[in-house]
N, C-alpha and C positions, 0 to 999 in steps of 0.2 A: 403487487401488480407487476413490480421492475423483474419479479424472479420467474414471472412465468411465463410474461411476455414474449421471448423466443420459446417458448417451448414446443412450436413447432418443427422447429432446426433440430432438436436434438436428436431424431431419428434418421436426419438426410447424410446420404453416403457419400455426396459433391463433397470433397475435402475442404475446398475455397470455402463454404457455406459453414461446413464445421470449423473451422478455424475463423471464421469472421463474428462464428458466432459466440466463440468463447472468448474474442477479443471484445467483444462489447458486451459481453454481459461483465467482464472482469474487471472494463474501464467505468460503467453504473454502478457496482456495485462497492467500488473503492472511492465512492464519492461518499459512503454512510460514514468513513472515519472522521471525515468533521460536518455531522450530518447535513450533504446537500442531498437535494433530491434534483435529478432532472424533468426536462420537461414533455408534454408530450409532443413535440414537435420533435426532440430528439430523437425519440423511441422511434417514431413514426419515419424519419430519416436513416435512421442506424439498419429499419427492415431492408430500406432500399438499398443500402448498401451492399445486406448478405446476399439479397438475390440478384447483385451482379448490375442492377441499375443507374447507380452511382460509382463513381470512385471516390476515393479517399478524398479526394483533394479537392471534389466536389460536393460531399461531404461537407467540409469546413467551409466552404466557399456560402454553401446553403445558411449554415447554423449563423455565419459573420452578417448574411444579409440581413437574417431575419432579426437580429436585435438590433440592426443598422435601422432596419424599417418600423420598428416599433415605437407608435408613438405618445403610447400611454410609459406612467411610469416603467421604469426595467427592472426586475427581482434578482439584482444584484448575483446573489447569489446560485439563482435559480441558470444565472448565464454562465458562471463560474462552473457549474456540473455539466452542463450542455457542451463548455467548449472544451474543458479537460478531458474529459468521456471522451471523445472523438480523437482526440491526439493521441489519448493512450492507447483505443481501439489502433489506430494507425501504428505506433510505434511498437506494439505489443504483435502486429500481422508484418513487421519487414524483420530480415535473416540478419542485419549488420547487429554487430555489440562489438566492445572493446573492454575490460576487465579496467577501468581505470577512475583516480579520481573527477578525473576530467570528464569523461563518459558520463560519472553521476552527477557535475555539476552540469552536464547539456542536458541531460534528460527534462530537471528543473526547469531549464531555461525555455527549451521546447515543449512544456508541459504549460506554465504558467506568465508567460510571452503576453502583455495585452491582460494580464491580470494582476499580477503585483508587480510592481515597480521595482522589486528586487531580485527579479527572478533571475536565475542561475548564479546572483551573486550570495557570497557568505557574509550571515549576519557580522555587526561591530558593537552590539550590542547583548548580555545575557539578559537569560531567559527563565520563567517559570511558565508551568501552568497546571492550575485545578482539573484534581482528574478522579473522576468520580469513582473509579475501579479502587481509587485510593483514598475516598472519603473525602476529596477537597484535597488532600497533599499534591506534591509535584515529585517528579522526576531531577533527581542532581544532571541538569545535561553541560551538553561541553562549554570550557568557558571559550569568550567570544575571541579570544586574544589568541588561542593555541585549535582555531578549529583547523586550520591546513594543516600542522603536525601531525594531528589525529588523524586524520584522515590518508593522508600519506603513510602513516605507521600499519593503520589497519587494512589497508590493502597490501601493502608489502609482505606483512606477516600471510597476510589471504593467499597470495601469486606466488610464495612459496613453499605452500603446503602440498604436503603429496595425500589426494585420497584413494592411492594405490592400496589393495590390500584389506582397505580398513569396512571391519561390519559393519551394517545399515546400524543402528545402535551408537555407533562414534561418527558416522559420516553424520545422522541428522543432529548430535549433540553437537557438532565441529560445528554446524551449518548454523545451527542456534543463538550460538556463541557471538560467532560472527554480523549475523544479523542484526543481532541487540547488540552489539555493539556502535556497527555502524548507525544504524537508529537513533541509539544515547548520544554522539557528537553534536545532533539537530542543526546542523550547519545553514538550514534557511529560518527564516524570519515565519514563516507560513509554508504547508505542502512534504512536507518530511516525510510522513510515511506513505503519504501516494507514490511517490518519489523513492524513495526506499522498495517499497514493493513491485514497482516494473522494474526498478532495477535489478531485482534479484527475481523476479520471472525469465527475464532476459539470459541472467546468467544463470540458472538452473537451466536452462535450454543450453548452454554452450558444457554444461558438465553430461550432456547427455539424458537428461531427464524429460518426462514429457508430462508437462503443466496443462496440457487445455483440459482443464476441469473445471467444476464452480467452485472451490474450495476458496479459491477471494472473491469470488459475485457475493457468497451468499453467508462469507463468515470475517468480512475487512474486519469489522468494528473489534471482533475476537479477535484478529491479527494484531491488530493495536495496541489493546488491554494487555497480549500477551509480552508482548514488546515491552511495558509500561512495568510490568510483574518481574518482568531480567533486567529490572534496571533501577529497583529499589528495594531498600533497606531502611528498615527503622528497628535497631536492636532494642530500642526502650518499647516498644510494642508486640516487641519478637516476633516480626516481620523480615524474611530475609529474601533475596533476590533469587530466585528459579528462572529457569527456563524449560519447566516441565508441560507449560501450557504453550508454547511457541515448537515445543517438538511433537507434541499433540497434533498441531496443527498441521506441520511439515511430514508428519510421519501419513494425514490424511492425504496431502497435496502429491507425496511424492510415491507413497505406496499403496495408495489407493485405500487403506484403513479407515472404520469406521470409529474413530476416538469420538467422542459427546465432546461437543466447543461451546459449551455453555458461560454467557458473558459472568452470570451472578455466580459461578463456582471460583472466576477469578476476585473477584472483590475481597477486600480484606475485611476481616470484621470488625464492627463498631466497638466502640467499651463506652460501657456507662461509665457517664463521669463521674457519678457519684459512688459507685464502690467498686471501678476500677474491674468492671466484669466484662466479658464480653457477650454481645445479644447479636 
């Protein structure tokens, strides 16, 4: 229902209207990577928006009252999509960005504000989690002691690279790279790769690229997976770490290509335990 919902907009020539509408189907749609779903009050708010009825800022004003006023139980999560959707619609439709670690740690902040108690700060604690692309494994991520290094390191190395010159072929391999790595540090406790992914729509827009597509409305949770695939290794299963699926996916966002982002081709295969085969 979330993917068709605007599918009225997609054929209106008002720029405002196209671009508000690929800001909010891109802020919905990045809510499936830890499966939330919003509500219909959002949807029903977010139309107001494209056509120019609301502003932003009323917008939010609306979404904060109505779970102010609610006063049957609140579906926790169900507010957690409703109010993230809306901040990223917003911060995904203004022109400012800065290339910095700072920058990624306000985005957080300003993303998840009123929803985790830790927002914009870096975890103090590490981390695992089960992930079904990986059969229940987890991702090695950064430890919680050296995450400002990291982080500091991989933009430095990022802000002085020249993509002067170089073919489409090395720019989206570089860009892959890059990505999963930033990804792998997981410097929040919760919200990583929503946070991860505006901020690198943001700065695909400062290299000159032009994102408003559905390629994260309609394919986050493969954004993730693929994220997940360039950042693990198990050489006792001869599993090793690509990022063949995360350039698949950039190579759709950035060049308009039709690559197949299918979540079950990323999964690793099973082995029976019992004679060590794979099914």
């Amino acid at each position: 229902m979330h993917k068709d919902l605007f599918e009225e907009y997609n054929k209106v020539t008002e720029p405002e209207k196209y671009y508000k509408k690929y800001a909010w189907k891109t802020a919905i749609g990045l809510q499936q990577v830890d499966g939330l779903e919003t509500s219909q009050y959002l949807l029903e708010t977010a139309q107001q928006n494209i056509e120019g009825r609301i502003s932003f800022a009323e917008t939010k004003e609306r979404i904060d009252s109505y779970y102010q006023a609610k006063s049957e139980r609140i579906e926790i999560r169900t507010k957690e999509a409703d109010v993230v959707s809306a901040r990223i619609a917003e911060i995904l439709s203004e022109e400012s960005f800065s290339f910095s670690p700072e920058q990624f740690l306000a985005i957080h902040r300003r993303l998840f504000t009123g929803i985790y108690k830790h927002a914009g700060r870096m975890r103090d604690y590490d981390i695992t989690k089960d992930e079904w692309v990986l059969n229940g494994d987890t991702v090695t991520y950064g430890s919680a002691y050296s995450l400002k290094e990291m982080l500091d390191y991989d933009f430095k190395q990022e802000k002085s690279f020249s993509y002067k010159g170089l073919p489409n072929d090395d720019i989206i391999s570089h860009l892959a790279r890059f990505t999963a790595n930033l990804w792998q540090i997981h410097p929040f406790g919760e919200g990583n790769t929503r946070t991860t992914a505006v901020f690198l729509i943001k700065y695909l827009s400062t290299l000159g690229y032009d994102v408003t597509n559905d390629i994260f409305a309609e394919n986050s949770w493969y954004f993730r997976n693929a994220l997940v695939r360039a950042n693990y290794t198990n050489i006792r299963k001869e599993i090793y770490e690509t990022t063949e699926f995360l350039e698949a996916f950039l190579r759709n966002l950035l060049f308009s290509e039709n690559n197949k982002l299918t979540n079950r081709e990323l999964r690793i295969p099973e082995r029976d335990k019992t004679n060590n085969l794979e099914r």
